[in-house]
C-alpha positions as CSV (number, residue, x, y, z in Angstrom):
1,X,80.9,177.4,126.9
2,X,79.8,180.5,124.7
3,X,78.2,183.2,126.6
4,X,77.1,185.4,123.9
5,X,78.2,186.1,120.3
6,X,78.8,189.6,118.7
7,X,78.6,189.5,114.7
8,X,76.7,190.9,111.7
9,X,73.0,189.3,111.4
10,X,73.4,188.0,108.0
11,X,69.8,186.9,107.8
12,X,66.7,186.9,109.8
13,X,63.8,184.0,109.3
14,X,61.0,182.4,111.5
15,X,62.9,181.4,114.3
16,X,66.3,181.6,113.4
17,X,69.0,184.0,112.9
18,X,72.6,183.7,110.8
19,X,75.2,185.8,112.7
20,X,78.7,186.2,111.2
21,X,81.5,186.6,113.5
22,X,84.5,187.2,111.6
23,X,83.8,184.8,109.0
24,X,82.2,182.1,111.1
25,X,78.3,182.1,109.8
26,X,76.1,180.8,112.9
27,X,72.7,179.4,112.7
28,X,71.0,180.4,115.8
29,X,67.4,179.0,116.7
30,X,65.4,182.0,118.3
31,X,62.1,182.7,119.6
32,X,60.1,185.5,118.1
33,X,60.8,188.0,120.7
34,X,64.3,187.9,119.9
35,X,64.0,188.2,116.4
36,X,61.9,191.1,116.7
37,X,64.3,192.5,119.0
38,X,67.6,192.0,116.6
39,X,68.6,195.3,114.6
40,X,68.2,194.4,110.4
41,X,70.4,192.2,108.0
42,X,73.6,193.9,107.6
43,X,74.0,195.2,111.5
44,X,76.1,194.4,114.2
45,X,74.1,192.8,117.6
46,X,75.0,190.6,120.1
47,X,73.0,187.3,120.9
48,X,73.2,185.3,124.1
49,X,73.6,181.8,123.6
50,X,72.9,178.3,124.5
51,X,74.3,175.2,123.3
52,X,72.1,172.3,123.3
53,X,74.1,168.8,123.2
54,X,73.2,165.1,122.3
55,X,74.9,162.4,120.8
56,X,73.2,162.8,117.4
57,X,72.8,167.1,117.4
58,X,74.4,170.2,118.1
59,X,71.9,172.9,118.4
60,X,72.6,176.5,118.8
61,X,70.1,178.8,121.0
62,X,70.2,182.6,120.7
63,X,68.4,185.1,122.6
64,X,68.6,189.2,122.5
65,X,69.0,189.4,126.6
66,X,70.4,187.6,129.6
67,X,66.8,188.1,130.9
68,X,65.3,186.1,128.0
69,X,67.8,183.2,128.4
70,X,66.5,182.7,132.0
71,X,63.0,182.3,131.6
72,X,63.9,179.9,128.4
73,X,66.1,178.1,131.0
74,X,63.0,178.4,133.6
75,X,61.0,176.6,131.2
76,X,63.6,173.7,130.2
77,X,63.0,173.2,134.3
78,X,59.4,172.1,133.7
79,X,58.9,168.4,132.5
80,X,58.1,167.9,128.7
81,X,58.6,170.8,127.6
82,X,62.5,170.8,126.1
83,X,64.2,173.0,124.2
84,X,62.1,173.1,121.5
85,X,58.7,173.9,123.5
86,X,60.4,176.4,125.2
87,X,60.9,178.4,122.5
88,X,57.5,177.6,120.7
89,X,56.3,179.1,124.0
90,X,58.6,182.2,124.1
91,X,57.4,183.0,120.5
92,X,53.5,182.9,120.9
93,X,52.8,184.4,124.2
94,X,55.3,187.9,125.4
95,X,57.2,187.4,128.3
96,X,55.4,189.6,130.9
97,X,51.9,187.7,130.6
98,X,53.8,184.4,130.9
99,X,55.3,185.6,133.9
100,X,52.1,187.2,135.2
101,X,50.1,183.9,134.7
102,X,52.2,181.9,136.3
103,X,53.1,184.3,139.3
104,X,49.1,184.4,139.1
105,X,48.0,181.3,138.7
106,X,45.9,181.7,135.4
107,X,45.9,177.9,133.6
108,X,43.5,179.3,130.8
109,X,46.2,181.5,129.6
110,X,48.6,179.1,129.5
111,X,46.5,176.5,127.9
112,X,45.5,179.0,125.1
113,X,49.6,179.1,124.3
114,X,49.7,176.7,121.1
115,X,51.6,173.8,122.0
116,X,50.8,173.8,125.9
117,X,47.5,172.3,126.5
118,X,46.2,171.6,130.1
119,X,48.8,168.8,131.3
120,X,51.9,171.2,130.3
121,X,50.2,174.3,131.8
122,X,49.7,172.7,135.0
123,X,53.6,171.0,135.1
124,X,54.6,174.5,134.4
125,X,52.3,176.1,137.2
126,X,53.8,173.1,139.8
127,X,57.2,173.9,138.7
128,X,57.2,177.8,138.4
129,X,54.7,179.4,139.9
130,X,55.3,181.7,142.8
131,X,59.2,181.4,141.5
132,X,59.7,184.4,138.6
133,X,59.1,188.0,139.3
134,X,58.4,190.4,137.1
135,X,61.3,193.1,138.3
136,X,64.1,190.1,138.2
137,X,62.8,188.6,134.9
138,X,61.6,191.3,132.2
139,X,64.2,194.0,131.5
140,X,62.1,197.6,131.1
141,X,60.9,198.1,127.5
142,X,61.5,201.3,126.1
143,X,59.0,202.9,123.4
144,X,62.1,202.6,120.7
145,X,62.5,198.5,121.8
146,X,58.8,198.5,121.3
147,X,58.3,199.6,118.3
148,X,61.5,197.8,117.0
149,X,59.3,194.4,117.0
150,X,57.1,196.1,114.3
151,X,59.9,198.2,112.2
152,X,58.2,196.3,109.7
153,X,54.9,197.4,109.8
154,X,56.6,200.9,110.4
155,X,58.5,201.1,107.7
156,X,55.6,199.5,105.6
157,X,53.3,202.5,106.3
158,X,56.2,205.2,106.2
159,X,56.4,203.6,102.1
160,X,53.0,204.4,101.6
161,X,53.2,208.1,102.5
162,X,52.8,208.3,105.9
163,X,54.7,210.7,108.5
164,X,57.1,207.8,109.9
165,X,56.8,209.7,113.9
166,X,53.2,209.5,113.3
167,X,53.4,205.5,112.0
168,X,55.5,205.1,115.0
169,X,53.2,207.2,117.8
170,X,50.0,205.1,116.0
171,X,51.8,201.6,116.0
172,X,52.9,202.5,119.5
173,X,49.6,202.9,120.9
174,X,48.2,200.2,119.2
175,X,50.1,197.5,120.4
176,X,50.3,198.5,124.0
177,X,46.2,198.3,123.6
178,X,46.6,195.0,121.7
179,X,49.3,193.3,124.4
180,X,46.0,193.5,126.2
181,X,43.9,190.9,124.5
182,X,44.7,187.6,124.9
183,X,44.1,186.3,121.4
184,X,46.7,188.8,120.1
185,X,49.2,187.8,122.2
186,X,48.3,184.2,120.6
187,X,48.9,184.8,117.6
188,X,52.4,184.2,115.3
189,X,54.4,187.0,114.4
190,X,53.0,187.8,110.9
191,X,49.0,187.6,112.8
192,X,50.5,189.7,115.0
193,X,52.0,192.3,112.6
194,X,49.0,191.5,110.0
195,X,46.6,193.3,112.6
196,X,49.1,195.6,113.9
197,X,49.0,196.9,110.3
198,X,45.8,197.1,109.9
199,X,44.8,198.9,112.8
200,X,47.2,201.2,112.1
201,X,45.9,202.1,108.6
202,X,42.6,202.8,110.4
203,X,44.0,205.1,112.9
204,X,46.3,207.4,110.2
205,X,43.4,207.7,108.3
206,X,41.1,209.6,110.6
């Protein structure tokens, strides 16, 4: 079975990602982490995969690390959830506070991820709790990775006249102090990068 795919990302939409690989166009299913992660339309990146099988549907799952791919797997492991769930719940809450409320036992954060509710939060505590670690599940995030899951936003602030190090340095800040509050991290991609934007005007401004 495929392990990962190496291509051009021909296109880049909520929750899925078109990779060609020597003429073969792919339509991957991703979770919003990966998709932030993934370099623009037109570049070369590699996505690891996962085939999902049934008698009626082949379904292609892409993620931008091995990492990722585990925890989606983790989360296949709890009952209910499938592979659909598990990536609705990879693309609303970020990887590390999933891992740190289930290593902790928090159920409120869990329950606040849309999609969960309190009988999926506590199958996934029974099932995973105590069993992920942060060193063996979260690959280190570098400032450049960080800021790639708002180039957007970036690139958006560098048009209207802005130093681009200085959009960069502000948006850095901001979302480190943002990853912080838990209705953030619940929000989609564009509430995220909405906000993310906004607080960023503020701060060039001053």
């Amino acid at each position: 079975m495929f392990n990962s795919l190496v291509g051009t990302i021909t296109g880049k939409f909520p929750n899925i990602v078109y990779l060609d690989t020597h003429g073969i166009e792919w339509d991957i299913a991703v979770p919003d982490s990966t998709l932030d992660a993934l370099p623009p339309v037109g570049q070369t990146a590699r996505v690891y995969t996962w085939m999902y099988v049934r008698e009626d549907m082949l379904k292609l799952y892409g993620f931008a690390s091995v990492k990722e791919r585990d925890l989606f797997f983790d989360l296949l492991k709890v009952d209910g959830v499938g592979a659909k769930g598990a990536l609705k719940i990879l693309s609303n809450i970020e990887a590390t506070q999933l891992v740190q409320a289930l290593d902790s036992g928090d159920v409120a954060i869990l329950e606040k991820v849309p999609g969960v509710g309190k009988k999926t939060a506590a199958k996934m505590m029974l099932a995973l709790k105590g069993k992920l670690t942060l060193e063996d599940t979260i690959p280190s995030v570098s400032r450049s990775q960080k800021n790639n899951a708002f180039a957007d936003v970036i690139t958006s602030l560098a048009n209207m006249g802005y130093d681009r190090r200085d959009c960069e340095q502000a948006v850095d800040t901001i979302v480190a102090t943002l990853l912080k509050d838990e209705s953030f991290v619940a929000k989609n991609r564009e509430g995220k990068e909405e906000e993310v934007f906004r607080c960023a005007l503020v701060e060039l401004a001053r």
